[in-house]
C-alpha positions as CSV (number, residue, x, y, z in Angstrom):
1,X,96.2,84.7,138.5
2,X,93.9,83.3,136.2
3,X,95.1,81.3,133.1
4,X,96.6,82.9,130.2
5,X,95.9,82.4,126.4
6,X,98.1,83.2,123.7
7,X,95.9,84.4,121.4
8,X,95.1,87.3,124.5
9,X,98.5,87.9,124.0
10,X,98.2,88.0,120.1
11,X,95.8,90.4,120.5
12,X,97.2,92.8,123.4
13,X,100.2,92.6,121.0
14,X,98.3,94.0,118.1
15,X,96.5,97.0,120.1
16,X,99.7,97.7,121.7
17,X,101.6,98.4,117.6
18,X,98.2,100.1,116.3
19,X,97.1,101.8,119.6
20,X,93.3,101.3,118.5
21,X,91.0,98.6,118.8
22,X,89.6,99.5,115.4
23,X,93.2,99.2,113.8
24,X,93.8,95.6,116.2
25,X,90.5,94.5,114.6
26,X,91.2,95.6,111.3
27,X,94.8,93.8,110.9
28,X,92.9,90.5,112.7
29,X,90.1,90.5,110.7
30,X,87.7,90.3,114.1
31,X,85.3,93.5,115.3
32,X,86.6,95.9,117.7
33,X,84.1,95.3,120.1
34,X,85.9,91.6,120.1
35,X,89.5,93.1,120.8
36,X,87.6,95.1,123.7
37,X,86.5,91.7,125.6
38,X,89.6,90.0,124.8
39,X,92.0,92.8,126.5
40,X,89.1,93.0,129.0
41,X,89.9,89.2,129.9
42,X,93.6,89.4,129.4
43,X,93.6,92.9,132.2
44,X,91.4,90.4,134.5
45,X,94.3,87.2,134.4
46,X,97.1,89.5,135.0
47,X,94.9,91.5,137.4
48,X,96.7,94.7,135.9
49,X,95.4,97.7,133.6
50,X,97.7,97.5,130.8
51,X,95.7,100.1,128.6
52,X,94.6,104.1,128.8
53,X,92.3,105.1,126.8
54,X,92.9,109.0,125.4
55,X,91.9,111.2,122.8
56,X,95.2,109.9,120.6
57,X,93.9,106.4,120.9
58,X,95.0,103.7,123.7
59,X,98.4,104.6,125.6
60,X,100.2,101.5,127.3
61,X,100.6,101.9,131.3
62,X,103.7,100.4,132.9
63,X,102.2,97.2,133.2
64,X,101.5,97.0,129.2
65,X,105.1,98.3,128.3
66,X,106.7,95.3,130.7
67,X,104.2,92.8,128.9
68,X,105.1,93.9,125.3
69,X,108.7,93.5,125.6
70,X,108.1,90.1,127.4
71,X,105.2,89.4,124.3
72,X,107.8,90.2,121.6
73,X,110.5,87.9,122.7
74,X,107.9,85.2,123.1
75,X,106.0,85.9,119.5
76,X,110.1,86.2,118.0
77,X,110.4,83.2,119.5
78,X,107.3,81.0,118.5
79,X,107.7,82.7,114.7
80,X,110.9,81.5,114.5
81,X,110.5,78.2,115.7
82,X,107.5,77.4,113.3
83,X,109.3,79.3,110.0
84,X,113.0,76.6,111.2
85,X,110.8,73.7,111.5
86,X,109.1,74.0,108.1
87,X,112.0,75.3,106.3
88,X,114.4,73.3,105.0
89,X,118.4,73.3,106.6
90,X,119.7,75.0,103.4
91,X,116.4,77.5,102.0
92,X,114.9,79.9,103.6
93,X,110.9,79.9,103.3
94,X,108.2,82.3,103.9
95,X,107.6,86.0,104.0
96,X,109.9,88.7,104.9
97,X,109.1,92.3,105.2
98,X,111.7,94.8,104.6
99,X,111.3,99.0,104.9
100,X,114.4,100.7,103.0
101,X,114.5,104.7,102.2
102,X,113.0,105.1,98.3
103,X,116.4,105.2,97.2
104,X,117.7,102.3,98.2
105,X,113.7,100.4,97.9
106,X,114.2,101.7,94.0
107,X,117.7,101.4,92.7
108,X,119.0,98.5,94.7
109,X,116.2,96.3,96.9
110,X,114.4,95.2,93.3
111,X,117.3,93.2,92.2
112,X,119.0,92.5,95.3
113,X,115.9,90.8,96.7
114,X,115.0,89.3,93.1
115,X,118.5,87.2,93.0
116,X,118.2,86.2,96.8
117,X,114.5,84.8,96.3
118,X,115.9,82.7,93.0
119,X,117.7,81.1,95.2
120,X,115.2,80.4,97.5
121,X,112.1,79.8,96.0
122,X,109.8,79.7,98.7
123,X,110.9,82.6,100.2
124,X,108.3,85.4,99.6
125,X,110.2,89.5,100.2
126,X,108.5,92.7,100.3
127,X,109.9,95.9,100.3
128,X,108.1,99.0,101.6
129,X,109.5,102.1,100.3
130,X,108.8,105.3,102.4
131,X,110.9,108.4,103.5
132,X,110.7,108.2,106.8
133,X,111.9,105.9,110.1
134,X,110.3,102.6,109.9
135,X,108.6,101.5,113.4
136,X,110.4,98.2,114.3
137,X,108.5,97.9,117.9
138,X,105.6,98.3,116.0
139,X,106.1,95.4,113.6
140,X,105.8,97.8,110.5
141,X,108.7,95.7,108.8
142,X,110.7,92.9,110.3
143,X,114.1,94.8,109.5
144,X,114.8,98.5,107.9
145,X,117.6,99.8,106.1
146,X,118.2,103.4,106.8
147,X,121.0,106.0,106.5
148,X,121.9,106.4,110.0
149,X,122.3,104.7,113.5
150,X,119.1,104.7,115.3
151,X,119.7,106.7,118.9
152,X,117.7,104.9,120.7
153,X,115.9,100.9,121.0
154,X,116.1,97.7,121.5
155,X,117.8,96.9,118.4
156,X,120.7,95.9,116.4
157,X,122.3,97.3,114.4
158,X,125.0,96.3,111.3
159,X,126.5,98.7,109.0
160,X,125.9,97.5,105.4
161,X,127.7,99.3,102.3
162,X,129.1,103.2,102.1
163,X,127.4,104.7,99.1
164,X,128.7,107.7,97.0
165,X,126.9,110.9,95.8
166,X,127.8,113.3,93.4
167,X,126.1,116.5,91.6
168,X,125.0,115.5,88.5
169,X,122.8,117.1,85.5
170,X,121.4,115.9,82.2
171,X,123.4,116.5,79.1
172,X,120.7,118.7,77.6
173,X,120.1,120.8,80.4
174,X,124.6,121.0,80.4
175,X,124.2,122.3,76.6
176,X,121.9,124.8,77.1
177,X,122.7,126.4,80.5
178,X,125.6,128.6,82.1
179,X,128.6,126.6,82.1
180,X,129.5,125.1,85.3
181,X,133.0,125.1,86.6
182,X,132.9,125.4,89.8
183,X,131.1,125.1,93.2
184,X,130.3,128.8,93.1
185,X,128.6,128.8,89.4
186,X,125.6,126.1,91.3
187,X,124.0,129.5,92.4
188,X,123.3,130.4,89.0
189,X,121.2,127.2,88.4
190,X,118.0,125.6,89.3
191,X,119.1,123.0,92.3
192,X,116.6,119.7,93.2
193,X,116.7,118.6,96.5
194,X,114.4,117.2,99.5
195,X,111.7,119.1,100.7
196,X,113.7,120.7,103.7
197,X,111.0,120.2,106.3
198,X,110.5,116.7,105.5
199,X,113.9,115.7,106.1
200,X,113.1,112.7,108.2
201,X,117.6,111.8,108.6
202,X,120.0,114.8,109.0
203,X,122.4,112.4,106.2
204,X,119.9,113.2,103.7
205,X,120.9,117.0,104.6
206,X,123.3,117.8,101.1
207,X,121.6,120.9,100.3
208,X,124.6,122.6,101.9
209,X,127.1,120.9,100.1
210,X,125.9,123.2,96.9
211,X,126.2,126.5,98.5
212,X,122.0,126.8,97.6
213,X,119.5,128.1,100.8
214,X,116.8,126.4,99.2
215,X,115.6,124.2,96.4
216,X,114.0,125.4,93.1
217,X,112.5,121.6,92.7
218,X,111.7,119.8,95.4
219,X,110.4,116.2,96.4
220,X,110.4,113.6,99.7
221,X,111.3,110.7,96.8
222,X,114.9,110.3,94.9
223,X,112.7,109.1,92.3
224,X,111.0,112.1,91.6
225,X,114.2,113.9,91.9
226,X,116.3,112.0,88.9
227,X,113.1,112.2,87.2
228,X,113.4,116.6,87.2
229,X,117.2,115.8,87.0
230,X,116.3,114.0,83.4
231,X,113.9,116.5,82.2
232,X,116.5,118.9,82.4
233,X,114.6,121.2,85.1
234,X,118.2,121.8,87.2
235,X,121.0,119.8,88.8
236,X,120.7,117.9,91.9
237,X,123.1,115.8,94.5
238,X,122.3,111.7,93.1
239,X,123.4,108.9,94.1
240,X,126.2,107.3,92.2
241,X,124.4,103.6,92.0
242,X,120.9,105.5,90.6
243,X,122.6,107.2,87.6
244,X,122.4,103.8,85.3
245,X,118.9,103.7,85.2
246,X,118.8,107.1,83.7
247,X,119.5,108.2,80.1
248,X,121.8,111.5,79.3
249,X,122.9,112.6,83.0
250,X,126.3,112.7,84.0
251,X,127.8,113.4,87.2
252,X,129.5,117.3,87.3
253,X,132.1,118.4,89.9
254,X,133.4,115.4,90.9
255,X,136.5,116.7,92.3
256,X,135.0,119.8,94.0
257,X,132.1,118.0,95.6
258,X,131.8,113.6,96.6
259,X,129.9,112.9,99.3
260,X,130.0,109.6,101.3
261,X,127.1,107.9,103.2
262,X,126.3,104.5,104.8
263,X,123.5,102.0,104.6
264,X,122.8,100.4,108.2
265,X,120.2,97.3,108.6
266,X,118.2,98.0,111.4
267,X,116.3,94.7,113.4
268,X,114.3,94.3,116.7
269,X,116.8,92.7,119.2
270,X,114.5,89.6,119.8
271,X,114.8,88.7,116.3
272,X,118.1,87.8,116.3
273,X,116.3,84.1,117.8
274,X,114.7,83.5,114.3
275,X,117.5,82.1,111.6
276,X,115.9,82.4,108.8
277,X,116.3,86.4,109.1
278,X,119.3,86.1,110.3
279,X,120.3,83.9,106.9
280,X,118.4,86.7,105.1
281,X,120.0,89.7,106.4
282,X,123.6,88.0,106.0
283,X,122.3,87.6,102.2
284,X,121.3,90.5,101.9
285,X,124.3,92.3,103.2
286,X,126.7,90.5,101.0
287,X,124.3,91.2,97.8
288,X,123.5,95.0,98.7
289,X,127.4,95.8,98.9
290,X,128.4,94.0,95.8
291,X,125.2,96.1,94.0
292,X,125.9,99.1,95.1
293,X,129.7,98.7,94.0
294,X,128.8,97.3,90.4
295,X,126.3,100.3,89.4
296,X,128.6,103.3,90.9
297,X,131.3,101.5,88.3
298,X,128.9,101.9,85.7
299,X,128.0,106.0,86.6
């Protein structure tokens, strides 16, 4: 077998997340044609094919699926060797990338993330908000919050902080519409709510907690949810640590309907090697649960 380089193996790693020499070459910053030669070499010193090419872009064969999980250990391995040694014992340094539900990237991350990075200054976090499952094995995020235990993966998981929901409406919208005392009178109103076929988590589900088929107002984001919620367009299921950021909207039915769900932080199994994200996510943990606590007091 001929020798090995690890920038092959950079590379491979790359094409392997993007499945496209175009998107490899675009996140190196190198042409495509580059990537091509440099797989080319990497197949020849393994003497193994480790790509297909298809329509959908380049599929891994056996051979490529062994080599990435053997690639990630050793790229978890050398990252988190070179972020300990120029770290200090008691700081943590560089950049972490973290992919949280919009709820939780809104109302919670910002400040969470914010008093963590004060007290480590060269620590550098970003948050990527989107509503669906983040793609760990792809490197989209080096650890994901989400609302439910993945099914499948080489990853760990830790359950962070239960979370309460509860209907809730603005004071305006209260004044002018049908009363509502109960459970049954929500079918009189306008209800906000996820976009039912882009529900990516079946937690995210609460639709049937109303008693409503479908929503009047619908969005994939929480934000843009409270947002209708506070122009008074209808009522909607919001979460209990959201409401203090919002003027004039009180929580309804609180005895009739309370519903509980559970941030989990999600990592890649080889990262649990690297102490700086372990330090992180232990931080992070101890700050989201006290957050979350300290603005559902404040609903």
């Amino acid at each position: 077998m001929r020798q090995t380089h690890w920038d092959d193996m950079r590379i491979f790693l790359h094409v392997a997340r993007a499945e496209s020499l175009t998107g490899a070459g675009k996140s190196l910053r190198i042409d495509p044609a580059t990537v091509g030669r440099r797989i080319a070499r990497l197949e020849a010193a393994l003497s193994a094919q480790l790509f297909v090419k298809s329509p959908q872009g380049y599929a891994l064969t056996e051979a490529g699926q062994r080599l990435l999980e053997n690639g990630e250990k050793v790229e978890a391995a050398m990252r988190g060797a070179l972020a300990d040694s120029r770290a200090p014992a008691d700081s943590m340094t560089g950049s972490i990338r973290i992919g949280a539900p919009d709820g939780c990237a809104n109302y919670l991350l910002p400040q969470v993330c914010a008093a963590i990075c004060l007290e480590n200054p060269g620590l550098e976090v970003q948050i990527v908000a989107l509503p669906r499952v983040f793609n760990l094995s792809k490197r989209e995020a080096d650890m994901a919050i989400a609302v439910s235990r993945p099914a499948a993966g080489r990853l760990t998981v830790k359950r962070l902080a239960d979370y309460r929901l509860h209907v809730a409406a603005s004071e305006s919208y209260l004044a002018e519409a049908p009363a509502i005392r109960s459970k049954a009178d929500l079918r009189q109103h306008p209800v906000i709510g996820y976009i039912p076929d882009m529900i990516f988590d079946k937690e995210l589900d609460y639709l049937a907690e109303t008693g409503v088929a479908r929503p009047s107002f619908a969005s994939n984001s929480v934000a843009v949810q409270l947002n209708w919620v506070q122009a008074g367009a209808g009522v909607a299921i919001v979460h209990d640590f959201a409401l203090p950021f919002v003027r004039g909207v009180s929580r309804i039915l609180t005895d009739e309907i309370s519903l509980t769900r559970s941030f989990y932080l999600i990592r890649h199994a080889d990262d649990r090697r690297v102490e700086r994200l372990n330090r992180f996510a232990v931080a992070l943990g101890k700050r989201l649960q006290a957050e979350v606590q300290r603005l559902a007091s404040l609903a």
